[in-house]
N, C-alpha and C positions, 0 to 999 in steps of 0.2 A: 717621376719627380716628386712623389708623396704630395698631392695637390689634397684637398678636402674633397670628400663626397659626398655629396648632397643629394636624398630621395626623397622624390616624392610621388607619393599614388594618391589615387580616389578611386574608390568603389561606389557601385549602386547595386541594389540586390532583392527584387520583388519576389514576394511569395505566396500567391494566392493559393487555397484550399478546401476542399470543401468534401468531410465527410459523413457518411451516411451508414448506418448501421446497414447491413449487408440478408438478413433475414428478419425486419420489422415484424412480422407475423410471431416470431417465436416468442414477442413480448422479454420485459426485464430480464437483467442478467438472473436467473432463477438456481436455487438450490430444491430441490426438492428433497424432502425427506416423505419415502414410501413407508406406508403401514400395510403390513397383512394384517395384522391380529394390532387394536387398543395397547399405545404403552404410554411414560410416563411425559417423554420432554420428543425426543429426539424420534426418527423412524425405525423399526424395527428391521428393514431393510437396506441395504448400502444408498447413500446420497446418490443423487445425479443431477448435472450441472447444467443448463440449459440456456439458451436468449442471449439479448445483448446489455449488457450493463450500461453504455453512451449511448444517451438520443445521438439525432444531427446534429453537427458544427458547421463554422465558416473561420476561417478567418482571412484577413489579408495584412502581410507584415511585409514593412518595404524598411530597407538599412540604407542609411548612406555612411561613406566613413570616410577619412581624410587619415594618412601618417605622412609625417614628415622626418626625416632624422639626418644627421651629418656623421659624418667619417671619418677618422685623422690617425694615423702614425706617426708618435714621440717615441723614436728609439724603441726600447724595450716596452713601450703600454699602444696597445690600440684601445683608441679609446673613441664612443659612440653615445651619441644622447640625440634624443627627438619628443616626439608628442603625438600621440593616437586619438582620433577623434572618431565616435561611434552615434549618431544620430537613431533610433528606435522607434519606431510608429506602429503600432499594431492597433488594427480595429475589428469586430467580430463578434462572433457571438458562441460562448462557451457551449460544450455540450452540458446536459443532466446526469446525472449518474441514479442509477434505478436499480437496483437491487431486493431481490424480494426472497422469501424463505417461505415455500410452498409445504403445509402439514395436511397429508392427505389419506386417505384408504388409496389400494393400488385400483379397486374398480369404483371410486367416484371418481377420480383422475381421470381413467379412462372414459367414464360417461360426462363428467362437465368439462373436462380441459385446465389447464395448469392456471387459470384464472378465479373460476367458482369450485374447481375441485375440493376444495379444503381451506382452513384457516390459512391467513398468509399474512408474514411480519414483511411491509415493504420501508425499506429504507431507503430516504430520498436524500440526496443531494443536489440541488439548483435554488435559481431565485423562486421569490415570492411570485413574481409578475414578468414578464417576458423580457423586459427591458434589462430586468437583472442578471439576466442574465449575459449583458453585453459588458465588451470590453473594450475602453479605447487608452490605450499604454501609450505615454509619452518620455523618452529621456534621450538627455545627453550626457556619454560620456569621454569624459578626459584621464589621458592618461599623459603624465613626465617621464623617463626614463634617459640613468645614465649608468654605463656601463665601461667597463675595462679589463680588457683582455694581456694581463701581463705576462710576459716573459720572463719568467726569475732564472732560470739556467734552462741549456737548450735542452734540458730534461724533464722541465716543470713548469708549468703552464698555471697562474691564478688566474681564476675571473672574479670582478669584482662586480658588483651591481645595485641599483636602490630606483623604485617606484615609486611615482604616487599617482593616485587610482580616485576619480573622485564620481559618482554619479550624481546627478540635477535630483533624481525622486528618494536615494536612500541618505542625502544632506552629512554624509561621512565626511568629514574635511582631515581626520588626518590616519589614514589609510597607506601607510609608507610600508614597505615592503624590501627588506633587503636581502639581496642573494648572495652567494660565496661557492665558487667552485674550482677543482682542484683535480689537476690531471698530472702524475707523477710517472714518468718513463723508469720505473726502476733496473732493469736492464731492456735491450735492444728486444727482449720479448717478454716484459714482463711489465704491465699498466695496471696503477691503479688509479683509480675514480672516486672523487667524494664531490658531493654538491648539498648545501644548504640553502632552503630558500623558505616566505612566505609568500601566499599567493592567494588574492582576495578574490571573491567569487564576481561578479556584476548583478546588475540590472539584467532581466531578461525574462522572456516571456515566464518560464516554468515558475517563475519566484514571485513571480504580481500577478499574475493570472486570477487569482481568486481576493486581490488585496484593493476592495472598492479607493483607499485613500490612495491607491498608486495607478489606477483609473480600471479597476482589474473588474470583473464581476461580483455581484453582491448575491453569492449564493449561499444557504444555510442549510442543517444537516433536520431531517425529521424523521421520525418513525412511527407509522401508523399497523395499527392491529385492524386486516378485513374481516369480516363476516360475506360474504356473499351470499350464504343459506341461511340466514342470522344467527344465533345457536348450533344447528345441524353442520354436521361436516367438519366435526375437530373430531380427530381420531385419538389425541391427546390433552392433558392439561395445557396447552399451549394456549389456548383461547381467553382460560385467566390468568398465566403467570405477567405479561404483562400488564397489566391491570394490577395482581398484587404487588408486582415491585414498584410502584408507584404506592403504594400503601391504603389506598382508598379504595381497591375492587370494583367490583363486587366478586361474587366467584359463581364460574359456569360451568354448569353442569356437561359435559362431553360423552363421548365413546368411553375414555378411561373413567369413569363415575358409572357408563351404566345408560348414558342416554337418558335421564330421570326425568320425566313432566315435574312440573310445581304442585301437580296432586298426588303425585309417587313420593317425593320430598317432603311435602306437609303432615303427611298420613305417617311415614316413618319419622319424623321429629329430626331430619337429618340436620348438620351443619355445614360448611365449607371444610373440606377433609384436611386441607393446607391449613386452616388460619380459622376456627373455629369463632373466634368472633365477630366474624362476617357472614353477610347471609350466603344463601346456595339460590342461587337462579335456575330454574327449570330450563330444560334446553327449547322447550315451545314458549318459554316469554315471549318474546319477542313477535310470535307469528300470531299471538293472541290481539296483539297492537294493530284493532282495524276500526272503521267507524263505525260508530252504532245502527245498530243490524247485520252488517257485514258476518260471513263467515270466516271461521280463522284461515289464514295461509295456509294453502294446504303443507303437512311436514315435507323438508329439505325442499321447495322450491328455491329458486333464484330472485333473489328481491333485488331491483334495481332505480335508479331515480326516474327510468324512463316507463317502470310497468307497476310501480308499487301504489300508484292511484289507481290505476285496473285492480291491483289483488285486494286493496283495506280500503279505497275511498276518500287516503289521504294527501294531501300534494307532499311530495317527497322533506320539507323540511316542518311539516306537520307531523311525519311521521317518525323521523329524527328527532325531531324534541318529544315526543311520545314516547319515544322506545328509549328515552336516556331517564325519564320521569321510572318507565317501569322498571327499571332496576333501582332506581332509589339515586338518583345523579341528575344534576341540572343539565337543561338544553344546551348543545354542543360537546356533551358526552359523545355522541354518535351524528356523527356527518355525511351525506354521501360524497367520497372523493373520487381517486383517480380510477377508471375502469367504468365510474358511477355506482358503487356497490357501498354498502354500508362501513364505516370504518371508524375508528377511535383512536386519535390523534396520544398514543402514549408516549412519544415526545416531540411537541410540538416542537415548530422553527427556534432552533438554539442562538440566542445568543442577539445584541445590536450588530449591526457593520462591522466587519472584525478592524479594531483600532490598532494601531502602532505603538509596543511596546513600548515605556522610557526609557527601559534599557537597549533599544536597537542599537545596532550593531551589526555589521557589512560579517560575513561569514567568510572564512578563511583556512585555511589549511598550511600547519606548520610541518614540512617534511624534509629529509633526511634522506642521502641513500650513500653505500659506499660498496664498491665493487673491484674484482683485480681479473684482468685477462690474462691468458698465459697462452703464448703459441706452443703447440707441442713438434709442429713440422711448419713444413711452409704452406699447408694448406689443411692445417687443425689447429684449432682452437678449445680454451674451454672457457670457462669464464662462470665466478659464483657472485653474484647480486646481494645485498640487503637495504630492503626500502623501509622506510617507516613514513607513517602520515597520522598527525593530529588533527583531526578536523573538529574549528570552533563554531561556534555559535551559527549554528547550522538553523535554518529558520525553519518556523511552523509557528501553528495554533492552538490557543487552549483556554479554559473556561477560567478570567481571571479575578474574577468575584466569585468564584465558586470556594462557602466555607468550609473549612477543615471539618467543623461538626458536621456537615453533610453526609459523611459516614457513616455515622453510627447511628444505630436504628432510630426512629420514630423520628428523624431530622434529616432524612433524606433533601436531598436537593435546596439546601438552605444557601443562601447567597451573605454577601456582607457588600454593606452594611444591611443591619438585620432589618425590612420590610422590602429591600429591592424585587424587584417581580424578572427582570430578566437575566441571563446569564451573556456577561460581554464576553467574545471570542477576540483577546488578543493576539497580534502576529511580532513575535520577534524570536528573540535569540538562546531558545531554550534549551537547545539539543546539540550533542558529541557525538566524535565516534573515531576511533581509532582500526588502522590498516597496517600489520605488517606482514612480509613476504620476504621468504628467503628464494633464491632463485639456481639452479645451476644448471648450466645450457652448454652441448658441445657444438660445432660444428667444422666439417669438413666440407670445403668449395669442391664445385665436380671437379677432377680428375680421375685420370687411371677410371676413365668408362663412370663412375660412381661419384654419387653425393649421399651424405647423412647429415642429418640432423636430429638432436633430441635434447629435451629440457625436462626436468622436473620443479614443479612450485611448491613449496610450502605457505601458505597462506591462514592468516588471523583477519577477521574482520569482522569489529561489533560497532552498534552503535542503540542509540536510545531512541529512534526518531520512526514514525510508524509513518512517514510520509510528510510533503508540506503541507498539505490542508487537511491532512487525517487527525483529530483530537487525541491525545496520547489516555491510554486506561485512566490512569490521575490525574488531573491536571492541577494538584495544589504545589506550590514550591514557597518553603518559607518554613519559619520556625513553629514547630508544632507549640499549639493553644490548647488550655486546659480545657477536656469535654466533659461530660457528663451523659451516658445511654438514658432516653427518657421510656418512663415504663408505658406499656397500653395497658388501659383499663377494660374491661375489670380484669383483667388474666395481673397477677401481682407477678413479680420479676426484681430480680438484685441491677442495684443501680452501679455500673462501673465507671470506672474512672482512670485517668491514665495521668493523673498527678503523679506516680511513682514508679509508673510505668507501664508498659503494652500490655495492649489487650483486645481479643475478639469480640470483636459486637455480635450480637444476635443472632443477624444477619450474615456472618460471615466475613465482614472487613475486616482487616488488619489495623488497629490505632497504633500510633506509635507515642515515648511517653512524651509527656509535655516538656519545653524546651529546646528541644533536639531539634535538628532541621532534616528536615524532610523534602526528596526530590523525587515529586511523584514521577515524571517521564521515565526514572530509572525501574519502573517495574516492568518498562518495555526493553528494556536493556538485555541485551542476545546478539546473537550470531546476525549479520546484516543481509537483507533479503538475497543479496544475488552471490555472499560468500560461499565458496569451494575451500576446502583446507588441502586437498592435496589433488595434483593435476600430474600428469606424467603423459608427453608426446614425443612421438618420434616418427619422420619423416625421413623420405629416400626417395633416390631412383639409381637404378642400373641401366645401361646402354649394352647390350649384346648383338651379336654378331648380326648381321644382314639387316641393320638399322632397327632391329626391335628393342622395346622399351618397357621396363617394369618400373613403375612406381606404387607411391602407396603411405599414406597417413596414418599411424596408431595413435588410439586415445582412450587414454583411464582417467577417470575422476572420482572424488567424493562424491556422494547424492547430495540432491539441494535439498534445503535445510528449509523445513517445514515447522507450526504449531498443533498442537494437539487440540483438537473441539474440546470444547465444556460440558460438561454433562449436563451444566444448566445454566441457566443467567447468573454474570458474573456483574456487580454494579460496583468498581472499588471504590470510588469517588464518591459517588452517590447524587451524579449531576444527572441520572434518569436514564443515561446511553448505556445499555448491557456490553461488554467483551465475550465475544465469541469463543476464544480460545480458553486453556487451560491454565489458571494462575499459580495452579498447587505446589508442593515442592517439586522440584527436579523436572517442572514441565517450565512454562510462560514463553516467550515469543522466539520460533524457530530455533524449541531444545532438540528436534528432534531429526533424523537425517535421512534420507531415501535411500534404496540400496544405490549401489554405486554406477557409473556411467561406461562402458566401455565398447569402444567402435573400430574397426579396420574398417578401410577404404581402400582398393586397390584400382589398378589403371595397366592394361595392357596395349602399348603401341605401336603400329606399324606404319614405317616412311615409304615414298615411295615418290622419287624423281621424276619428273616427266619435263625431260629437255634440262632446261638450264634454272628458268624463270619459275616452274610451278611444281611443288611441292603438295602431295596428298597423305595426312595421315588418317588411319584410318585405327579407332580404339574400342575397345570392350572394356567398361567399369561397372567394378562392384562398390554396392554402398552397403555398408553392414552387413560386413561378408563375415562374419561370424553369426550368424543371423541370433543375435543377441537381444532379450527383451527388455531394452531400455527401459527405465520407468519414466511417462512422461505424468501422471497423476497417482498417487499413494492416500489408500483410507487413513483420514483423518480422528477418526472419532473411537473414543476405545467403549470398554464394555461390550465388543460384540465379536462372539467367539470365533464365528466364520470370517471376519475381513480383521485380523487385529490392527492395530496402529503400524502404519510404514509399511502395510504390505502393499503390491502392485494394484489399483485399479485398473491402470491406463498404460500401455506401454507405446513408444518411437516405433514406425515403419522398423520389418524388419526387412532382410537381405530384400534387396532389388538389385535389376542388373539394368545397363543400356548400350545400346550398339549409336557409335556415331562416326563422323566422320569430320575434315576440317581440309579446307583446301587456302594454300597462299602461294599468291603470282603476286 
């Protein structure tokens, strides 16, 4: 009788969790770079990757939700409109993120352990204070929707549709969202497909998680440079480069120098080999810093906050401000931090509370698809896809009083307005990225004993966005201001200028000329982490004679798409955070590809009746039955003739086999 339909649900949906790093002993997620033999930046042996990068978490996230919607038939339109309601509560407490870059000899590694072995850059991410690290997310959302399903000829089918999407913590109010879709029977076996729609992201944990003004955690990003042997135990210049790209040093003497005392240094008249108008620190500074009488440290001990008044005499931030004095640096130069071991905070906690862009803005995705199936029998098919997706104002963070002239040398990390001391880490709508995919898929239903299937993808997909809470290489956007490079004295130097146009500072940055607008995030603009450009699968099974069974899954792919290491600190911006990877021409973020992916998996089965009611198969399968060496890690780092860029580190289990069985009554 075409009466109205009316639905209504309620959900509830609790989620407690709680996890915990899995081998705590192996300490931070760790890169080590091994030295046999003194080199410049990086290890002279191939990286290895170690630990866990997330302390412990908790959280517990409870949902409740409410829709309601009605139902009706006018002749040729169904037509359907309701209201979604989504309630959110999340409370917990975020993990840390720990990451550390171990520069070591391969036998003090092995005699101190990946902690005091060597120099180590640890980059932290969490709060200040323990609290900060908590999280208590509150929203509700609503959503309007009305749609209709028309019937224009019994051959063509429109839909029509329009949202509105509004969340309580992102204050969006006109978030409207209209769809169009379009299903045309061109003959009795021949469909085509087109749908147009927008569709706004929500509120949800991944996207407030770190945004204290949406009740997220208040964690900030730092980099601290260790010493655990004080001087002793850098096999490279590593020990001062951070320190020189902050501009102020001092510079230390290493393995690559030579190992020099301050009376080997003094006697030869040396200078700092980088940056000659800074002094050279002897690599026994430091262990000379004891109390009067004391004898020095003895060379490469372990100095720690818990035994360095047994070794000098002095209580641990006596001896901190001591040893920042002897290099020529006021107290707080050198602190004991995490582990307890000496360290130099060269980029302290970045930024206030990350605040809420002006320009916020709900993110969303404008896409596109249109597709035609064709029967070729009554049990084949083929069918060719094309999808497109623009995805807007995709959220993240970034330094937004960070000045343009931060750049260019001698003006590193300069802020605006000019005397501010900190750097605000804003959160909104600064990031793109686009997805398209050609698609073309056959399939045949079993019959005639056999089934196939196989598909091949063509796929595009970049975007500019290094993560939500990861700082993009640049964070300046706006219209480039006229700079000026400042000289250091006494070394004279030509002052440039990018009144008329671009130019490399000193340093190595790129200026662009004044006027012109500039989008820093776009130097991260590449291939998007988890894109594949070509996929090729094909699937089967055969039924043969006395109930046995062959099946089996084929799969080709593109390699995942990686970046190339830097051969040295890369600072584009000049807000003090170095980029790891390679900025140069025809490199920057995942230019570069792994060899490619390719698997068979096969499955042999045998049935077996037993009476009426129970059924036994019984199967033999191979997994990577080409016993093919997938790559599941590829060297990153060039310059090194034995492991070039993209070749295999790490490769996927190869061929395995298993015997099982499966019983149904």
């Amino acid at each position: 009788s075409n009466p109205w339909i009316v639905t209504l649900r309620g959900a509830y949906r609790g989620e407690p969790s709680d996890t915990r790093p899995s081998h705590p002993e192996a300490g931070p997620g760790t890169r080590f770079n091994p030295f046999s033999t003194p080199g410049f930046l990086f290890g002279t042996l191939p990286q290895i990757f170690f630990g866990n990068s997330l302390t412990a978490s908790n959280l517990n996230q409870k949902y409740t939700s409410f829709t309601a919607n009605a139902n009706k038939l006018f002749g040729d339109h169904d037509v359907k409109f309701g209201w979604n309601f989504l309630r959110t509560k999340v409370d917990g407490l975020l993990p840390r993120v720990l990451n550390s870059q171990v520069f070591s000899s391969v036998n003090d590694f092995a005699q101190f352990g990946p902690v005091n072995g060597g120099i180590s850059l640890l980059a932290s991410f969490g709060g200040i204070t323990p609290e900060d690290d908590e999280i208590h997310l509150r929203n509700n959302y609503n959503g309007l929707f009305v749609q209709d399903d028309w019937k224009l000829r019994s051959n063509l089918t429109v839909n029509l549709g329009l949202r509105w999407e509004h969340d309580s913590e992102f204050e969006a109010k006109r978030n409207f969202a209209p769809r169009l879709g379009v299903a045309w029977a061109v003959t009795p076996k021949t469909v085509v497909r087109a749908n147009f729609g927008v569709f706004y992201d929500q509120f949800r944990l991944a996207l407030a998680s770190n945004v204290p003004s949406f009740g997220g955690a208040n964690q900030k990003l730092q980099q601290l440079l260790l010493f655990p042997r004080g001087l002793y135990g850098s096999p490279s210049f590593v020990s001062s480069a951070g320190l020189l790209l902050l501009g102020s040093g001092p510079c230390l003497s290493n393995a690559f120098t030579g190992n020099l005392t301050d009376a080997q240094i003094t006697a030869a008249g040396l200078r700092c080999p980088l940056n000659p108008s800074l002094p050279f620190i002897g690599v026994d500074r430091l262990n000379n810093v004891v109390a009067p009488g004391r004898a020095p440290i003895p060379a490469g001990t372990v100095i720690t906050a818990s035994n360095v008044q047994n070794l000098t005499g002095l209580t641990p931030d006596q001896y901190a401000a001591q040893a920042s004095a002897a290099v020529g640096q006021s107290a707080g130069y050198f602190v004991f931090g995490p582990f307890g071991v000496l360290n130099n905070p060269i980029l302290p906690p970045q930024g206030a509370p990350v605040t809420i862009d002006g320009t916020f803005k709900t993110p969303h995705t404008l896409g596109f698809s249109i597709g035609v199936q064709r029967e070729i029998t009554k049990d084949m098919v083929v069918e060719v896809d094309y999808h497109h997706r623009n995805m807007r104002n995709l959220l993240g963070v970034r330094a937004s009083n960070l000045a343009f002239r931060a750049r260019v040398a001698g003006q590193e990390r300069s802020l605006d307005p000019p005397g501010a001391t900190e750097q605000i880490i804003s959160y909104g709508p600064f990031y793109e990225g686009n997805y398209d995919a050609l698609i073309v898929s056959f399939n045949k239903r079993f019959s005639r004993r056999f089934l196939l299937g196989a598909n091949y993808t063509f796929a595009n997909a970049t975007d500019n966005s290094e993560g939500i809470f990861a700082s993009p290489s640049d964070s300046f956007i706006g219209t480039v201001p006229e700079v000026t490079e400042s000289c250091q004295t006494p070394a004279p130097c030509t002052q440039q200028n990018n009144r008329n146009g671009s130019f490399a500072s000193r340093n190595g940055n790129f200026v662009a000329q004044a006027g012109t607008f500039s989008n820093g995030p776009d130097l991260d603009k590449g291939p998007s982490d988890l894109a594949v450009k070509h996929i090729f699968q094909i699937n089967g099974l055969v039924e043969l004679p006395l109930k046995f069974q062959v099946s089996g899954i084929f799969r080709a792919q593109s390699g995942f798409r990686f970046s190339r290491t830097a051969t040295g600190f890369v600072d584009p911006d000049g807000n003090g955070s170095v980029v790891g990877r390679d900025l140069g021409p025809g490199a920057g973020r995942n230019a570069f590809t792994a060899p490619a992916f390719v698997n068979l998996d096969m499955r042999f089965t045998k049935r077996f009746d037993i009476g009426e009611r129970v059924k036994v198969d019984l199967f033999f399968e191979f997994f990577n039955l080409l016993n093919r060496q997938n790559p599941a890690a590829v060297f990153q780092q060039q310059n090194i003739a034995q492991n070039p860029v993209g070749s295999i580190s790490q490769v996927l289990p190869g061929r395995e086999g298993q015997v099982g069985f499966r019983i149904a009554f």
